[in-house]
BAPA-610873 format. One record per residue (C-alpha): residue in three letters; x negated, y, z negated. Coordinates in steps of 0.25 Angstrom, whole numbers, plus 2048, in hexadecimal, padded with zeros to 3 digits. Layout:
<pt><type>ALA</type><u>X</u><v>Y</v><w>Z</w></pt>
...
//
This chain:
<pt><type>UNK</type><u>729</u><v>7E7</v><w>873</w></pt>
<pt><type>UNK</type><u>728</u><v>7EE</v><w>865</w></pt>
<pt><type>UNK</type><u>731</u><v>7ED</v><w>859</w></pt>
<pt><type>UNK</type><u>733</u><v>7F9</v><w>850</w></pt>
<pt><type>UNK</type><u>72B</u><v>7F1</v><w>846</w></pt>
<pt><type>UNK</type><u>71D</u><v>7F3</v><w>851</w></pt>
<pt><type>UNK</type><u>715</u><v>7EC</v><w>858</w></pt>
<pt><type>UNK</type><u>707</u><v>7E7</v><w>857</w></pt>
<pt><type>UNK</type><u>6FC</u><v>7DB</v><w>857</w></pt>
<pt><type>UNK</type><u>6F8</u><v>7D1</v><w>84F</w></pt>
<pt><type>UNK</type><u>6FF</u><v>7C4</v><w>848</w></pt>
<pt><type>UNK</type><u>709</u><v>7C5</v><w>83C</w></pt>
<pt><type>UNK</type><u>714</u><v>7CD</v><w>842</w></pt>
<pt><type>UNK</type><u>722</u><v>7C8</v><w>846</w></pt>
<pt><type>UNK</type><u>727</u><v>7C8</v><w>854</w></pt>
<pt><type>UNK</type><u>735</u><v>7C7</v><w>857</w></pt>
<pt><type>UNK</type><u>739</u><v>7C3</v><w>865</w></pt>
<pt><type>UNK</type><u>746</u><v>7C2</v><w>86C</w></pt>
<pt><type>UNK</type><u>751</u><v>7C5</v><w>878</w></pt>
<pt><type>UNK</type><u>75C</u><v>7CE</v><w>87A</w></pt>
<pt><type>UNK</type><u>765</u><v>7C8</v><w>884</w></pt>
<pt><type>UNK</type><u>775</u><v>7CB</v><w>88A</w></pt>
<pt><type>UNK</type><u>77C</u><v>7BF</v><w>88E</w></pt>
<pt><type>UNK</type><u>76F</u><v>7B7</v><w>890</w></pt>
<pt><type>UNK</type><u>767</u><v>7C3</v><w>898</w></pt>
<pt><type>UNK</type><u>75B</u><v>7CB</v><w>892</w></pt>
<pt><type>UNK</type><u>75E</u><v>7D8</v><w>88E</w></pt>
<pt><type>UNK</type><u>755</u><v>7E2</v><w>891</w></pt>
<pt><type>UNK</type><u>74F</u><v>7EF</v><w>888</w></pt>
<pt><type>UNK</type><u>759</u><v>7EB</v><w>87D</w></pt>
<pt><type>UNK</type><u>754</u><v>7F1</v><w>870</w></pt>
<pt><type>UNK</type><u>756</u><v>7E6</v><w>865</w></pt>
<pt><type>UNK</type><u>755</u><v>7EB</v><w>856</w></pt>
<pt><type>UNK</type><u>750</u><v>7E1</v><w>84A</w></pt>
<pt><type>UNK</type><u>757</u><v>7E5</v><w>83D</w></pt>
<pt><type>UNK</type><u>754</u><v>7DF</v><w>831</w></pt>
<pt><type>UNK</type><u>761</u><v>7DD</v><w>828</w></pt>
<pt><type>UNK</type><u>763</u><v>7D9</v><w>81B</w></pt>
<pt><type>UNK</type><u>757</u><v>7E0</v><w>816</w></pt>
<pt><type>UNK</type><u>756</u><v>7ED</v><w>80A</w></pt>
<pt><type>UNK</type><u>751</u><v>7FB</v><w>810</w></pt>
<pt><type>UNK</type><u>751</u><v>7FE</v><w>81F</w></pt>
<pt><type>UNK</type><u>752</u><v>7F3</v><w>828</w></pt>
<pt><type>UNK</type><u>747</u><v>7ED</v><w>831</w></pt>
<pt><type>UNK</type><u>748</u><v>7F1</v><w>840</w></pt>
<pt><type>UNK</type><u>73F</u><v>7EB</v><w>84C</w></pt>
<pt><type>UNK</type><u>743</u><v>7EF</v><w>85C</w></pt>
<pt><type>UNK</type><u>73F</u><v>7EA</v><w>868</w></pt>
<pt><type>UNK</type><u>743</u><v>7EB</v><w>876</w></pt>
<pt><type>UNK</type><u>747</u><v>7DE</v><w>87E</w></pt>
<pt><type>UNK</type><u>73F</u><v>7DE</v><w>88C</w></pt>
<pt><type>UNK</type><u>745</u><v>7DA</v><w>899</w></pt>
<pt><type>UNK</type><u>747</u><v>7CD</v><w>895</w></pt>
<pt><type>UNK</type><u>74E</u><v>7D1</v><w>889</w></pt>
<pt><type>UNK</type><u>743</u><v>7CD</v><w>881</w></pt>
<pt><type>UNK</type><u>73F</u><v>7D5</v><w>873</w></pt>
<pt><type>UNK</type><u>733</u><v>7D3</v><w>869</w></pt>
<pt><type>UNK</type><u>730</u><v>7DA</v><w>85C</w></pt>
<pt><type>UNK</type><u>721</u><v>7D8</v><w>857</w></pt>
<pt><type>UNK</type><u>71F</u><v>7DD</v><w>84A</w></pt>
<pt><type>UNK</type><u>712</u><v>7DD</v><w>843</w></pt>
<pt><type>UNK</type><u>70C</u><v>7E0</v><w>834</w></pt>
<pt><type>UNK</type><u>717</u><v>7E8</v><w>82A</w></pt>
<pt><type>UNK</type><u>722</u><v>7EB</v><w>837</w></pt>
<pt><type>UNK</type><u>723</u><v>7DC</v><w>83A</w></pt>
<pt><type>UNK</type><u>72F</u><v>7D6</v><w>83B</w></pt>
<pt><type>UNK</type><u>734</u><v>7D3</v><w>82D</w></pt>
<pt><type>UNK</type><u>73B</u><v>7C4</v><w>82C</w></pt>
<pt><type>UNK</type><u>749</u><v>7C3</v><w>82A</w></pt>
<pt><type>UNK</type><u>756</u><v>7C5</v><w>831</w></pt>
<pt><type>UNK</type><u>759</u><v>7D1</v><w>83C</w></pt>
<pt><type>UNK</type><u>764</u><v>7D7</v><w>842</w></pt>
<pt><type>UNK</type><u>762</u><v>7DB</v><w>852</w></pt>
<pt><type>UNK</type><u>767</u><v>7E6</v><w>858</w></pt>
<pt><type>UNK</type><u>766</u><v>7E7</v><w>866</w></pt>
<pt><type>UNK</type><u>76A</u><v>7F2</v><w>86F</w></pt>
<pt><type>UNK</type><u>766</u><v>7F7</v><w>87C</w></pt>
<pt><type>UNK</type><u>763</u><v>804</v><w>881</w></pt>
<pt><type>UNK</type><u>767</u><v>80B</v><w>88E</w></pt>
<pt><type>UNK</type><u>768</u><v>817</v><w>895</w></pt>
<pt><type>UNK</type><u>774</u><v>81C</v><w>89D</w></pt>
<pt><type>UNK</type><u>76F</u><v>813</v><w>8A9</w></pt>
<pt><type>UNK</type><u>770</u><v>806</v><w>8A0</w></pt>
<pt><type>UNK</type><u>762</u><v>804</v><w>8A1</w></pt>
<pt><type>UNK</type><u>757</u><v>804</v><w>895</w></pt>
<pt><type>UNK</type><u>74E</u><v>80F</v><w>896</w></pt>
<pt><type>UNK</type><u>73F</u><v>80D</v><w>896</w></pt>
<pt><type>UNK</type><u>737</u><v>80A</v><w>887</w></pt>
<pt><type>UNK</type><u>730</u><v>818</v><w>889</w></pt>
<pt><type>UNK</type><u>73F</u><v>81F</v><w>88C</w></pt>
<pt><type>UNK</type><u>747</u><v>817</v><w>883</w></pt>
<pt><type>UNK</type><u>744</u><v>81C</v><w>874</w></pt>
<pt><type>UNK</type><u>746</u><v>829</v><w>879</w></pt>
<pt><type>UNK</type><u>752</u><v>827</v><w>881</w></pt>
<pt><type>UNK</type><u>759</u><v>820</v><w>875</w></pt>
<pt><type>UNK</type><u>756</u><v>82B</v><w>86C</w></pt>
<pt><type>UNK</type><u>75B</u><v>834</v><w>874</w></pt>
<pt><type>UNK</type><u>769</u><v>82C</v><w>877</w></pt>
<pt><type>UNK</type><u>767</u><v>82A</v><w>884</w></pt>
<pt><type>UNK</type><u>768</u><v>81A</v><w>884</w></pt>
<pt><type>UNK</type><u>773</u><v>812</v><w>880</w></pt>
<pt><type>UNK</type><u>777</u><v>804</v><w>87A</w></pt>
<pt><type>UNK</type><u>77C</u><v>7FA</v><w>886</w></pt>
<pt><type>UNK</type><u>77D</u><v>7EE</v><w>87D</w></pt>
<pt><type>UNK</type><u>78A</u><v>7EC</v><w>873</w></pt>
<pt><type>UNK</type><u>786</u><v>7F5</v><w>865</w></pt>
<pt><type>UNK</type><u>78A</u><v>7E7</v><w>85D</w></pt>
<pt><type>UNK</type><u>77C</u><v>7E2</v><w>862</w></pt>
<pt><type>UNK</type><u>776</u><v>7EF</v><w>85D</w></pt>
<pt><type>UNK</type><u>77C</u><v>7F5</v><w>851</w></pt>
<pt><type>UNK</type><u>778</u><v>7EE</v><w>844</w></pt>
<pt><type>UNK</type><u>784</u><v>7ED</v><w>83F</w></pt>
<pt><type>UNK</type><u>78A</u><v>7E4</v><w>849</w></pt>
<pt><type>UNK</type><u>77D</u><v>7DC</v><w>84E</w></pt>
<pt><type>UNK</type><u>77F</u><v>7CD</v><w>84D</w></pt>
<pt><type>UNK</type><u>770</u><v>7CB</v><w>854</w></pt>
<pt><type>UNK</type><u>767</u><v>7C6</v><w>848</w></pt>
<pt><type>UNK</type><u>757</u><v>7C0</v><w>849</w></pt>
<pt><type>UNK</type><u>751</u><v>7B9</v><w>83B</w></pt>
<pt><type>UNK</type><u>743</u><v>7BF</v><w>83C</w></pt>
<pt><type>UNK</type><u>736</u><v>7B6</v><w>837</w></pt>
<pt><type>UNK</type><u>728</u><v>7B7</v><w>836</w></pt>
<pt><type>UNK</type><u>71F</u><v>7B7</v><w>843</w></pt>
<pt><type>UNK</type><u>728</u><v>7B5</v><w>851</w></pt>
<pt><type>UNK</type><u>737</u><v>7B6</v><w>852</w></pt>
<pt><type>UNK</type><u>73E</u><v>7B2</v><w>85E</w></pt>
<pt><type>UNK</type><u>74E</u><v>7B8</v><w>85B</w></pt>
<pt><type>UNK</type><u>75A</u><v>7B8</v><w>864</w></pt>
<pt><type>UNK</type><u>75D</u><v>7B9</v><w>86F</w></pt>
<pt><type>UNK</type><u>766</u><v>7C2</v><w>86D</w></pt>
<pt><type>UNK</type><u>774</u><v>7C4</v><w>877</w></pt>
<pt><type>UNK</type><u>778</u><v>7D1</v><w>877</w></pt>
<pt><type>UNK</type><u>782</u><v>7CE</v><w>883</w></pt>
<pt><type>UNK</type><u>78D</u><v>7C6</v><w>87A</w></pt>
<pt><type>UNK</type><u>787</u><v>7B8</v><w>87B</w></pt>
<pt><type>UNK</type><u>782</u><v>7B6</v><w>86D</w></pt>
<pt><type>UNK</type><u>77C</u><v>7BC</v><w>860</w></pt>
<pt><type>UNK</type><u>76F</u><v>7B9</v><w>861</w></pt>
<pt><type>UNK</type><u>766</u><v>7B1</v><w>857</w></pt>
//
């Protein structure tokens, strides 16, 4: 999986790895939103996607790597009307055109009332997991 910040090769970037979970089980296709706070001007944003496992990474290489520091995560999950998340070549396009919806609580996934944080450093991050079922607030 891809960040906003992009992918590619090579040594010197920063990975950040983690797990979306509710109430200990993997969360599938939930979109997870690094957003660096504190910070002057617009504020960072990397996404990824969790896998079946609930499982996400962000690799970011060269000048959009994952800058250090603290974060704020966002994470929400899209679905259509069946409940079920549409495939990566529907999905932008679905979103965009208001067809999907959040199934998981908005305090997960609006900035102002997110509690998840990850402190971000050089090289590989491993942050969370994160509960989105009401167990816990994640690390």
């Amino acid at each position: 999986m891809c960040g906003l910040g992009g992918c590619g090769g090579g040594s010197g970037g920063t990975t950040v790895k983690g797990k979306v979970l509710s109430n200990g089980q993997p969360v599938a296709g939930a979109e997870v939103v690094l957003e660096s706070k504190g910070g002057k001007g617009a504020p960072d944003r990397y996404l990824a996607r969790t896998d079946d496992a609930g499982d996400f990474e962000i690799r970011a290489f060269g000048k959009n790597s994952v800058k250090p520091g603290t974060y704020q995560v966002q994470i929400s999950r899209w679905v259509d009307k069946q409940t079920k998340v549409p495939s990566a070549e529907d999905y932008e396009q679905k979103k965009a055109a208001r067809e999907l919806h959040n199934d998981l609580p908005s305090k997960y996934s609006d900035s102002a009332f997110s509690e998840f944080r990850a402190e971000i450093k050089e090289g590989e991050n491993t942050v969370g997991p994160y509960d989105v079922g009401g167990k816990g607030k994640g690390k």
